[in-house]
Residue frames relative to the residue before (quaternion, step in Angstrom):
aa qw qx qy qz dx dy dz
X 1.0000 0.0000 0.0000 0.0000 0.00 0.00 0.00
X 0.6396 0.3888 -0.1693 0.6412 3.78 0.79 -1.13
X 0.6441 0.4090 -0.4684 0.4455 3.79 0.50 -0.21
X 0.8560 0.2609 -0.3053 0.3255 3.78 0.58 -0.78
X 0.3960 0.6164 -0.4392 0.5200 3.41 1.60 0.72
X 0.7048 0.3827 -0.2024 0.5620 3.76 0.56 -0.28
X 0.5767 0.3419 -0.4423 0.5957 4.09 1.29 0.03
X 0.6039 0.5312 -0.4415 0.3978 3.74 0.72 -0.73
X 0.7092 0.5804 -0.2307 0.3272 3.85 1.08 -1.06
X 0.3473 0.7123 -0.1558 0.5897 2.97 2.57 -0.91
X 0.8667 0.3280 -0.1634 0.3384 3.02 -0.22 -1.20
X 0.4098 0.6386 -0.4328 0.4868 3.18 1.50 -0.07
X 0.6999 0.6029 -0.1208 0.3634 3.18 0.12 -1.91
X 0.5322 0.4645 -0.3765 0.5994 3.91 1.06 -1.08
X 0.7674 0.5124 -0.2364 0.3046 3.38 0.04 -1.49
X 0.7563 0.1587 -0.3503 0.5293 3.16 0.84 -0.18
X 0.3395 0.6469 -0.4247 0.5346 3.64 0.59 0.31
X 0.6589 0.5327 -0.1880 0.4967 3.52 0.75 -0.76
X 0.8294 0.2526 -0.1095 0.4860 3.43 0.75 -1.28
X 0.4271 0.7065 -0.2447 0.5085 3.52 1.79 0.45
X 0.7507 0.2281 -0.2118 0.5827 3.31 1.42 -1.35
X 0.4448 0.6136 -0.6166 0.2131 3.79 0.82 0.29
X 0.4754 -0.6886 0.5410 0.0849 2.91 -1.59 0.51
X 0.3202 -0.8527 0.4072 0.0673 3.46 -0.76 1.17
X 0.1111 -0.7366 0.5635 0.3570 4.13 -0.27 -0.05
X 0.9120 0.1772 -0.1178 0.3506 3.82 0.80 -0.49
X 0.2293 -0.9124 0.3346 0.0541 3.58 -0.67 0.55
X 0.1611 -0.8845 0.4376 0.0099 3.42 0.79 1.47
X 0.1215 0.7893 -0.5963 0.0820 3.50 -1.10 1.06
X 0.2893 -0.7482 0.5251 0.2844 3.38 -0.81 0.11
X 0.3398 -0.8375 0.4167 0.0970 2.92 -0.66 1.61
X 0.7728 -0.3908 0.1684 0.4709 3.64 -1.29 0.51
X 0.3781 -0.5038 0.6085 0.4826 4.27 -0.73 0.07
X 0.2267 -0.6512 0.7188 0.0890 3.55 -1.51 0.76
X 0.4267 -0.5959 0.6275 0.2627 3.91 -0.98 0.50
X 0.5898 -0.4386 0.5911 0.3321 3.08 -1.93 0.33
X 0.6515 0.6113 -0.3722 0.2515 3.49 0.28 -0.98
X 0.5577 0.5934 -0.2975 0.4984 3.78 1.41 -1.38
X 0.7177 0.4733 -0.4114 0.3027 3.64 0.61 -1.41
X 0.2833 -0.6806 0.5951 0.3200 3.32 -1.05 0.97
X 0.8186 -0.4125 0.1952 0.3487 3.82 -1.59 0.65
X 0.5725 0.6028 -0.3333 0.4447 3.62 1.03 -0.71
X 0.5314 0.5565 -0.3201 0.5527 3.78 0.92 -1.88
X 0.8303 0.4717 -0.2567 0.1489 3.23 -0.42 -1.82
X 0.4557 0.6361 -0.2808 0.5558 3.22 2.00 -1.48
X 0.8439 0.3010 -0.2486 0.3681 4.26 0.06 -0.90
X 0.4908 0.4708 -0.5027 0.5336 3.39 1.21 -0.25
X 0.6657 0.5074 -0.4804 0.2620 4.01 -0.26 -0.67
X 0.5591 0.6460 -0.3727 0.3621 3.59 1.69 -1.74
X 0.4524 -0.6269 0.5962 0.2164 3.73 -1.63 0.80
């Protein structure tokens, strides 16, 4: 009784332990908002192009 209450609690614990050691290749964030003001004239000139 105590043995399959304490594999169920286990089995938790694998399971996440599992999804902890996966391994990613990429990492998408959204980065800080930047102002117009910083862009120097060149940046500003390609961000406007369609």
């Amino acid at each position: 009784m105590y043995a399959s209450a304490a594999a169920d609690d286990l089995l938790q614990l694998v399971q996440q332990a599992q999804v902890l050691a996966m391994q990613f290749d990429a990492v998408v964030a959204n980065p800080p908002y930047m102002g117009g003001s910083t862009l120097n004239l060149l940046l500003k000139a390609f961000l406007k192009e369609p």
